[in-house]
N, C-alpha and C positions, 0 to 999 in steps of 0.2 A: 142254541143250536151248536153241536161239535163240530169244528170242521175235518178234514182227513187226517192233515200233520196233528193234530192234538187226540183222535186217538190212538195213532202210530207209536206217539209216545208213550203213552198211558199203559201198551199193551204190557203182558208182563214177557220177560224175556223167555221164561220158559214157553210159555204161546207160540214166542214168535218163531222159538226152535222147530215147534211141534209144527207148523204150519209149514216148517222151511221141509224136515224129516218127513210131511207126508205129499211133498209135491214132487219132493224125488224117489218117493216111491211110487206114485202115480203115474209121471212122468218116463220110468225103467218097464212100469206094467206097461202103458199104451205102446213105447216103441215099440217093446220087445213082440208087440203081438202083430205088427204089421208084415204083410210077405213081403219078399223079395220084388217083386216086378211091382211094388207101389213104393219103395227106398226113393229112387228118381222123383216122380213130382213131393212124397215128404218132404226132399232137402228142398225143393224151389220154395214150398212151403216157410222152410224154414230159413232159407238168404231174404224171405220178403220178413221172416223179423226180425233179424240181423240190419235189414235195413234201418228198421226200424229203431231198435237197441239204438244204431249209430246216432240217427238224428239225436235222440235220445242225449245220449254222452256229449255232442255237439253243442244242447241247448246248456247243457251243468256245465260246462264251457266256458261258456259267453254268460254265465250268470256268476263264477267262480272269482272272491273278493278276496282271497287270502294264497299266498304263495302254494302250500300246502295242497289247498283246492286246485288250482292252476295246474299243476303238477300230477293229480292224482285223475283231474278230467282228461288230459291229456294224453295220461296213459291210457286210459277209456276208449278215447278215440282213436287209439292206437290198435288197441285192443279187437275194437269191434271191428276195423277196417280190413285188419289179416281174417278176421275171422268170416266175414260176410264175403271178401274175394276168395279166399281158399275155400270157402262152402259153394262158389260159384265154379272154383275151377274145378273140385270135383262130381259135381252136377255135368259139366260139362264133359267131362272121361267115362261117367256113367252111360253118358247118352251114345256117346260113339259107340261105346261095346255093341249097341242094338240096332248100329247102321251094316248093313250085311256089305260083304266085298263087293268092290268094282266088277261088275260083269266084263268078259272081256270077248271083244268081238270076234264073230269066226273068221273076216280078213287077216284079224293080227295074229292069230292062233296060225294058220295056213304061212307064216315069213318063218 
């Protein structure tokens, strides 16, 4: 039986290109065909795997034996942290556009 990491290895690097070249052409097709008034939940969508990513880079982390490693996980979590609050904070600016003005009373309109 193969386990995952031994055929990761095995693959050939041209493969690995061609699988990386057609997930970001996959990836450019799907956004690009989504409307506008579905962007907002996408991105909630997509801070739940930014979450993810994080723990992610967290666990290579705390598993990281060699300075190098230490160093490179850490930018990771660096990395993923700006990225997952900043996809939160502009999720969160999205959503106000679609909160309408304060109505304002006819007493305070009449001062």
């Amino acid at each position: 039986m193969t386990t995952v990491s031994s055929v990761a290895v095995s693959m050939a690097p041209m493969a690995v290109l061609t699988i990386f070249l057609l997930a970001i052409f996959v990836g450019f097709e799907v956004v690009s065909k989504v409307s506008t008034t579905l962007h907002t939940p996408l991105m909630s969508g997509a801070n739940a795997i930014h979450g993810i990513i994080l723990v992610g880079a967290i666990i290579v982390a705390d598993k990281a034996t060699s300075g190098l490693e230490t160093t490179l996980s850490i930018i990771a979590v660096v990395l993923a942290t700006i990225n997952m609050v900043g996809g939160f904070v502009v999720t969160d600016r999205m959503l106000e556009m679609f909160k309408g003005k304060p109505k304002v009373k006819k007493e305070e309109v009449a001062k």
